[in-house]
C-alpha positions as CSV (number, residue, x, y, z in Angstrom):
1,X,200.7,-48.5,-22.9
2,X,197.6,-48.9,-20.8
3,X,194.4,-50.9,-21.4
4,X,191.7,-52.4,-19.8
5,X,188.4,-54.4,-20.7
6,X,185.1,-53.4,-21.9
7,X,183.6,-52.7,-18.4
8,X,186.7,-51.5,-17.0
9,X,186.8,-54.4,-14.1
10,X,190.2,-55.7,-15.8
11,X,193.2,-53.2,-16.5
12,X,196.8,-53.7,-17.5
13,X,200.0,-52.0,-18.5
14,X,203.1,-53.0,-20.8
15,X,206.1,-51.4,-19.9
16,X,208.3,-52.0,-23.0
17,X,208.1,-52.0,-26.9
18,X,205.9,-54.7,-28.4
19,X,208.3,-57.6,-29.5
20,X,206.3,-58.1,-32.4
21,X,202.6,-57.7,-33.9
22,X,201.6,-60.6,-35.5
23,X,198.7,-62.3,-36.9
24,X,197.4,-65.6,-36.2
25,X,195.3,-67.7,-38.0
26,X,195.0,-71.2,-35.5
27,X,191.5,-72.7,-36.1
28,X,191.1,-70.9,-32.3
29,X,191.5,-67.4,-33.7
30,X,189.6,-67.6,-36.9
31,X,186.7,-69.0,-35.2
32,X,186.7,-66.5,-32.1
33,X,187.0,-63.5,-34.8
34,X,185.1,-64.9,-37.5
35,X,187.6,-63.9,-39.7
36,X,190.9,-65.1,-41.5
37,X,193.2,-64.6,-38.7
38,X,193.5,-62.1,-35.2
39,X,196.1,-59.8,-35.2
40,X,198.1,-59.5,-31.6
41,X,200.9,-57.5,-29.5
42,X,203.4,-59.6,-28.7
43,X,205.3,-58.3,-25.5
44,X,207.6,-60.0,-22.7
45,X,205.5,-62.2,-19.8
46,X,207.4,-59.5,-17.5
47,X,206.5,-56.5,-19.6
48,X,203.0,-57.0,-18.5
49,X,201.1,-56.3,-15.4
50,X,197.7,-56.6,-15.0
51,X,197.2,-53.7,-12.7
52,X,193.2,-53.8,-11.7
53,X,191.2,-56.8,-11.6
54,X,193.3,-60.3,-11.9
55,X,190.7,-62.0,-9.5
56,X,188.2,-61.3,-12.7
57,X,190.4,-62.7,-15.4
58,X,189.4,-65.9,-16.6
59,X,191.4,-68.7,-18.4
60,X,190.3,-71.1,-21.2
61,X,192.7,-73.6,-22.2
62,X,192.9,-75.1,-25.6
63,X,195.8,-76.7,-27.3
64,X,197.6,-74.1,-28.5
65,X,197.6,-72.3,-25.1
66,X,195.3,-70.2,-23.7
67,X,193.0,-67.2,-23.6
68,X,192.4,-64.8,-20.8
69,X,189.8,-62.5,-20.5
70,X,187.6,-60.7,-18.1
71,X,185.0,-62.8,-16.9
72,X,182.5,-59.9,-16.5
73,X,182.4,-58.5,-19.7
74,X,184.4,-61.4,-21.9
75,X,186.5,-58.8,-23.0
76,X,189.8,-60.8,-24.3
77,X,193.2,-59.6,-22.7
78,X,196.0,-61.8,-23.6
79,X,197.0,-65.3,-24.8
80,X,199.4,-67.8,-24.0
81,X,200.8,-69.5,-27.2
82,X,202.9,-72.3,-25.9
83,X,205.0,-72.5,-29.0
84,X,206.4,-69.4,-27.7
85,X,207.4,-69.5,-24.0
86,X,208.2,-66.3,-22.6
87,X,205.2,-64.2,-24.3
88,X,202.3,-62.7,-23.9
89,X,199.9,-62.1,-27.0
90,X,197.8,-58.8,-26.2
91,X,194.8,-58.1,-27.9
């Protein structure tokens, strides 16, 4: 699967199935959505590759983990949830 951000400046690639699509509802995600929870991708840290762009990804930290996204457009790309080591959480 291939994706990229709003403006195009960020692009990835996972290279496997998804491990799991889940939804979370941390006071993070319902506020960034506005809504009752966000629904993600979960795939492999290895499985993904950001192939254009990671100069323009930017990282918030917050408890949980953290949120990357392109700083251009503020697309989000992934998370880091650091109850679960080993995975990314793709938008």
């Amino acid at each position: 699967m291939k994706g990229s951000c709003f403006c195009g400046e960020v692009a990835f690639t996972v290279s496997a199935e998804f491990a799991a699509v889940v939804n979370c509802h941390c006071n993070f995600c319902r506020s960034h959505s506005g809504a009752a929870f966000s629904t993600y991708a979960a795939v492999k840290e290895s499985d993904l590759t950001i192939s254009k762009g990671n100069e323009k990804l930017t990282r918030f930290v917050i408890a949980e983990g953290e949120k990357n996204f392109c700083r251009e457009c503020g697309t989000p790309i992934f998370n880091v949830n650091y109850k679960y080591p080993g995975l990314r959480m793709v938008y």
